[in-house]
C-alpha positions as CSV (number, residue, x, y, z in Angstrom):
1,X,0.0,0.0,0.0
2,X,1.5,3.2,-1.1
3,X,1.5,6.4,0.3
4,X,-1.7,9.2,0.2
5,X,-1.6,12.2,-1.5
6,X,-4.0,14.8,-2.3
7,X,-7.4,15.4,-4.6
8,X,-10.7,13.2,-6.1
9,X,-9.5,10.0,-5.7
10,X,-10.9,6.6,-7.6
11,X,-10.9,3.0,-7.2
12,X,-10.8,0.3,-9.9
13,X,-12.1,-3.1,-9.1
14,X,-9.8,-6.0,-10.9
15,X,-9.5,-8.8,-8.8
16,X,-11.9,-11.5,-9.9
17,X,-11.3,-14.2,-11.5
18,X,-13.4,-14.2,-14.3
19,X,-14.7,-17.5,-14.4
20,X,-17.3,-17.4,-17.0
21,X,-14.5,-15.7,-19.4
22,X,-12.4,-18.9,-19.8
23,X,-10.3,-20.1,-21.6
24,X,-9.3,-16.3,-22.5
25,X,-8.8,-15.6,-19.0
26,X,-6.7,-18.7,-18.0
27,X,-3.7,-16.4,-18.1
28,X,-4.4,-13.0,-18.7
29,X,-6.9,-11.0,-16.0
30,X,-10.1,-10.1,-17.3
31,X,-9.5,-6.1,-17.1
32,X,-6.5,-6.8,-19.9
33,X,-8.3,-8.3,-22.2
34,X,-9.1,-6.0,-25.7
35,X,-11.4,-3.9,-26.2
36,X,-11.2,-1.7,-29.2
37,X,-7.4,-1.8,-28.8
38,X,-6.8,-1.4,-25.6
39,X,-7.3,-3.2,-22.2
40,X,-10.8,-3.0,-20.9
41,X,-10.1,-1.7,-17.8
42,X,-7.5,1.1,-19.8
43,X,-11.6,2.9,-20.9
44,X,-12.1,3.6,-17.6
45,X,-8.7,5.1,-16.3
46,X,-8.5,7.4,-19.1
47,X,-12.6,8.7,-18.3
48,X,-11.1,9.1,-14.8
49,X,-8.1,11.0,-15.8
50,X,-10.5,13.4,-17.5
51,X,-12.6,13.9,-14.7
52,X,-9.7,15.1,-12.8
53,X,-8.9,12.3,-10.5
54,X,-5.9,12.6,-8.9
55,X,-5.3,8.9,-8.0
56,X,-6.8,5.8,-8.9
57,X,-6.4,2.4,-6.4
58,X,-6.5,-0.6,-8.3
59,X,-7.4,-4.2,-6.6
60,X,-5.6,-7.3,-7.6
61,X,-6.1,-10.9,-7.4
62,X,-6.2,-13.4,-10.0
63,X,-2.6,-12.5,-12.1
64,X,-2.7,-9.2,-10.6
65,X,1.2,-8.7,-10.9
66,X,0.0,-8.7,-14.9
67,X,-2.1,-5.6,-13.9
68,X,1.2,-3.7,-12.1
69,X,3.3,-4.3,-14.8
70,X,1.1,-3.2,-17.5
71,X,0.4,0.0,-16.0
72,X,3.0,1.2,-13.2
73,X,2.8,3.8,-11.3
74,X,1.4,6.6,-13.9
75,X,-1.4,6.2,-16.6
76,X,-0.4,9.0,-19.3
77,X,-3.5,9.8,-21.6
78,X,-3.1,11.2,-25.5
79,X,-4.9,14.6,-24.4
80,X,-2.8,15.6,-21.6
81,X,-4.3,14.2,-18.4
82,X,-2.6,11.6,-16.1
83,X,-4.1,9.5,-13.8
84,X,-1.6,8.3,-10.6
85,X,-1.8,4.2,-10.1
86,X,-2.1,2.6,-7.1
87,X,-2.6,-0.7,-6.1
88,X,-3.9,-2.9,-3.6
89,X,-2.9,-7.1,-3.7
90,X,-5.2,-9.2,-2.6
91,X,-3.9,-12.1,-3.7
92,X,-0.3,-11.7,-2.7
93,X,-1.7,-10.8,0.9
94,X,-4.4,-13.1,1.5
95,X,-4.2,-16.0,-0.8
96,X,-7.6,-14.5,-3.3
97,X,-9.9,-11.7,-3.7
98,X,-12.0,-10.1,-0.9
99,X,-15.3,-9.1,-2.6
100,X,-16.1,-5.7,-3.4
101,X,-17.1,-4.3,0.0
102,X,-14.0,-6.2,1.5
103,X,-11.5,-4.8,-1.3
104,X,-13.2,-1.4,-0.6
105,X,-12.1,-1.8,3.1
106,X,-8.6,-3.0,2.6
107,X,-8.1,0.0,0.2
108,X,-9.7,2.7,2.2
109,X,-6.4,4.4,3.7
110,X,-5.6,5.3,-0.2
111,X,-9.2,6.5,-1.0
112,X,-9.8,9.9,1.3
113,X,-13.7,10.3,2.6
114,X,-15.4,10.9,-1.0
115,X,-14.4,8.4,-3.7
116,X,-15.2,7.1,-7.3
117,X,-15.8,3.4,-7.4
118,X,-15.9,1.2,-11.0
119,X,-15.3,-2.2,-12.2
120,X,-12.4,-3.1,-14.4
121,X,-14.5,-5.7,-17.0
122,X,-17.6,-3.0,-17.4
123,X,-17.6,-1.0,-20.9
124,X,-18.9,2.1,-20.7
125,X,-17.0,4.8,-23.0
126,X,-19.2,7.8,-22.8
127,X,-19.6,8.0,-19.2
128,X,-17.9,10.7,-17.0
129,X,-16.5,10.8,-14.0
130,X,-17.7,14.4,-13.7
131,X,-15.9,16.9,-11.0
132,X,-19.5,18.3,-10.7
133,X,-20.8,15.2,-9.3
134,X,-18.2,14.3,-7.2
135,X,-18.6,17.8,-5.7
136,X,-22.2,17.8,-5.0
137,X,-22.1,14.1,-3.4
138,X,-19.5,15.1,-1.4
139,X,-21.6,18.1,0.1
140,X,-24.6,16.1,0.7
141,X,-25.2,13.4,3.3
142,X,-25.8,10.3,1.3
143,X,-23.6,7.4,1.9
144,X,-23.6,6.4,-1.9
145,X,-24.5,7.8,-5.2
146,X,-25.5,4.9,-7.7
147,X,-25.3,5.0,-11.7
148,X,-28.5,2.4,-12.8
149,X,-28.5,1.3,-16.3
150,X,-31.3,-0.4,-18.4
151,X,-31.6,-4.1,-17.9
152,X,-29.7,-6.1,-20.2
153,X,-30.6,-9.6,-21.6
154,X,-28.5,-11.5,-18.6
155,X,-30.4,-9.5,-15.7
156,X,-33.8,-8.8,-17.1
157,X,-35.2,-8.4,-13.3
158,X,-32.5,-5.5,-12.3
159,X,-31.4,-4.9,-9.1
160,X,-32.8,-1.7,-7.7
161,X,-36.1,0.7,-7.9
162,X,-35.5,4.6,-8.3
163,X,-38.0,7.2,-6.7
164,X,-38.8,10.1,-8.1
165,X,-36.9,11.9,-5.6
166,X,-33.5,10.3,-6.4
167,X,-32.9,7.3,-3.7
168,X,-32.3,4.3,-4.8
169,X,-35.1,1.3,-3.7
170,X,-34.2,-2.1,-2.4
171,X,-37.6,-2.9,-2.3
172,X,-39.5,-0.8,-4.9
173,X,-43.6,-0.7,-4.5
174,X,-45.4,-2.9,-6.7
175,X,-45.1,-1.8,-10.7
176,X,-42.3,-0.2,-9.9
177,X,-39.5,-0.3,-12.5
178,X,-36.2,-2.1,-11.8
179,X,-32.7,-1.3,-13.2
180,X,-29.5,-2.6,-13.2
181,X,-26.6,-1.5,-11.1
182,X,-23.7,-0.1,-13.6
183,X,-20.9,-0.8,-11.4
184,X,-20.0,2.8,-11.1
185,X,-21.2,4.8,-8.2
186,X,-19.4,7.3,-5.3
187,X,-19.4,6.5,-2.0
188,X,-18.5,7.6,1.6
189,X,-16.0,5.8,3.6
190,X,-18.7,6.0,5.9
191,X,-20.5,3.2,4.4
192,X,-17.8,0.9,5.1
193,X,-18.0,1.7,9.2
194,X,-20.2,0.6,12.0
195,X,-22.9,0.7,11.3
196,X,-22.9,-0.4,8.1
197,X,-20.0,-2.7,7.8
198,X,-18.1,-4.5,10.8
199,X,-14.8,-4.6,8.7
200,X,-12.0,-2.4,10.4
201,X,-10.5,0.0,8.2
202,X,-7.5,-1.2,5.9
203,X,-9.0,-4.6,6.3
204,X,-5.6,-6.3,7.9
205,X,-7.5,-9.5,8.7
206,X,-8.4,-9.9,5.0
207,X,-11.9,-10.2,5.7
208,X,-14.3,-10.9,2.3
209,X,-17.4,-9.0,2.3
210,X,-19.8,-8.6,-0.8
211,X,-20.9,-4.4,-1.5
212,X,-24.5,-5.4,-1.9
213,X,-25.7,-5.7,2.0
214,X,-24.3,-2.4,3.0
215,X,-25.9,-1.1,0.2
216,X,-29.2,-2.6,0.8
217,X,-29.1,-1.9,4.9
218,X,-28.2,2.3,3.9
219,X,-31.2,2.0,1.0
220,X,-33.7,1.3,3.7
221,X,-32.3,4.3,5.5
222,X,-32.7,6.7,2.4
223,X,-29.0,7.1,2.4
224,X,-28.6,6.1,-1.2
225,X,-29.1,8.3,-4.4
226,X,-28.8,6.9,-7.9
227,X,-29.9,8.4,-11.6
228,X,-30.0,6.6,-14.8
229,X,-27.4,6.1,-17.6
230,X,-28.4,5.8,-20.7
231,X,-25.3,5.5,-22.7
232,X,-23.3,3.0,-24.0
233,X,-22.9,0.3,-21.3
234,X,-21.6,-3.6,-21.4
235,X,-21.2,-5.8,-18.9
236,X,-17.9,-7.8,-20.6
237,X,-19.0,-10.6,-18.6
238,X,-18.9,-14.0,-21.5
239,X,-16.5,-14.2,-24.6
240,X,-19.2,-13.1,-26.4
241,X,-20.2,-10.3,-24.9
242,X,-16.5,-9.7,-25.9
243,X,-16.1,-10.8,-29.1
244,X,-19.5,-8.5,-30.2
245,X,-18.0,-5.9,-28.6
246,X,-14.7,-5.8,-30.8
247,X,-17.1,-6.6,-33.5
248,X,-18.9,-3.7,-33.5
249,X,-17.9,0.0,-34.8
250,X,-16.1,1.9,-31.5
């Protein structure tokens, strides 16, 4: 774990294993595999370099040292902005990967009070990591700010409800439209602190912990917001989710 320094900060989540992705993933991570010439998880550190974000922390499990190597210390982007790299091993710490809410924990001492969070397999190339909307979730009170998306073919149900004053539903009333959590949302280090989550900060005992129970517990306590994105959005989840991907026009 490196050292903190100033500004928005951001983490990237890479450390699964990508099970349903095999072969291709049998010895390359899932967030390096192509997408329009790049490595998937490359889309997002470059939106987050033109958002501003000082730093970004990036998880690692499954041939996480592939991760490091690819991208160092300092993601340089073609219009000027940079993007610092940190990163945070599960797997050479702890044996595997600690789920989202217990990679969160483990890399809160990099990630400040306010942060960006978004996973290192999603596609979503016209989203921004505004400065605006970092700004105005970090003046309000809400524990998380969520990013829904349309339900795709592979989670026709969706995940959560949206009033129609902003908070995101865990239990939406009856004819009630569902959507899909993106992946990307802000979120307090609060969140991830009693009473919410029982995991100490830095998470030294390795403790895994899935994201969606905190969620769900600050939901019923209106302490989540969310909006819906309408853009381009893939969930890079099978080879061919993949290969249409690459397939089609960038």
């Amino acid at each position: 774990m490196t050292q903190d320094v100033p500004g928005a900060r951001a983490m990237i989540l890479a450390a699964g294993r990508g099970e349903r992705m095999r072969p291709l993933t049998d010895h390359t991570p899932k967030p390096l595999l192509p997408v329009h010439g790049k490595p998937l998880m490359q889309w997002p550190l470059e939106a987050l370099a033109r958002g501003g974000v000082a730093r970004a922390v990036i998880n690692t499990a499954w041939l996480g040292e592939q991760i490091e190597q690819r991208f160092g210390e300092r993601l340089a982007c073609a219009d000027g902005s940079a993007l610092a790299l940190a990163y945070s091993h599960e797997g050479r710490d702890f044996g595997g990967a600690l789920e989202t809410a217990g990679g969160i924990a483990r890399a809160l001492p990099l990630l400040g009070d306010v942060f960006w969070v978004a996973a290192g397999d999603v596609y979503a190339p016209q989203f921004a990591f505004a400065p605006s909307a970092y700004q105005r979730f970090a003046a309000g009170r809400m524990l998380a700010h969520l990013w829904l998306v349309p339900n795709p073919a592979h989670n026709p149900k969706g995940d959560f409800g949206l009033s129609s004053e902003g908070l995101a539903l865990d239990d939406p009333p009856a004819g009630t439209p569902r959507h899909t959590f993106s992946t990307i949302g802000l979120y307090r280090a609060e969140l991830f602190a009693a009473p919410w989550c029982d995991i100490a900060r830095g998470n030294p005992q390795g403790r895994s912990a899935a994201l969606a129970p905190l969620l769900r517990a600050a939901m019923r306590a209106g302490r989540v917001s969310a909006e819906l994105y309408t853009g381009e959005w893939t969930d890079v989840g099978t080879p061919q989710r993949l290969a249409a991907l690459n397939d089609a026009a960038p």
